[in-house]
N, C-alpha and C positions, 0 to 999 in steps of 0.2 A: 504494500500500500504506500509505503514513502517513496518507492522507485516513482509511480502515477505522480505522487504530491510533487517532488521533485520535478519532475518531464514537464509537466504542468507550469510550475514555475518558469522554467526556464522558459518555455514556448512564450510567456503570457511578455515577460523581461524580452523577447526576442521582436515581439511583435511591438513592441510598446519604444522598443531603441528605435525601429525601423521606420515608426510614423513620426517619428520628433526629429530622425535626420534627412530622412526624405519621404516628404509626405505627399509627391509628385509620384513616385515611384511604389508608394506604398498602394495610393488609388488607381494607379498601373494594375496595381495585381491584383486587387479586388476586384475592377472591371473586369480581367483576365477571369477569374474564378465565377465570378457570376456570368459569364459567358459561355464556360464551362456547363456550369447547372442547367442553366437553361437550354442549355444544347441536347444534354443529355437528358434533360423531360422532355422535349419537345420529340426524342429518339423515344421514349417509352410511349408517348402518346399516339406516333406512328405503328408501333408495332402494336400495341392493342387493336387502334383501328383496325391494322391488317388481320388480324386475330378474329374480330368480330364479325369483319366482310368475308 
């Protein structure tokens, strides 16, 4: 459970340096990642259709 507690930490410390030194580059990859997401619902919601037809 402290390995998680730990990981955690560091993740949140990694994220958190990344948006206060480049906070350009940081909404770079958000946008990347919710682009991501959406890609891959918009792929789940084609293969259902196809599913259903």
């Amino acid at each position: 459970m402290q390995i998680k507690k730990i990981a955690l930490y560091i993740l949140v410390t990694f994220v958190l340096y990344t948006i206060i030194t480049s906070p350009k580059r940081a909404a770079d990859l958000v946008h990347v990642g919710f682009e991501g997401i959406s890609s891959a619902a918009k792929g789940v919601g084609n293969f259902m259709t196809e599913l259903v037809n």
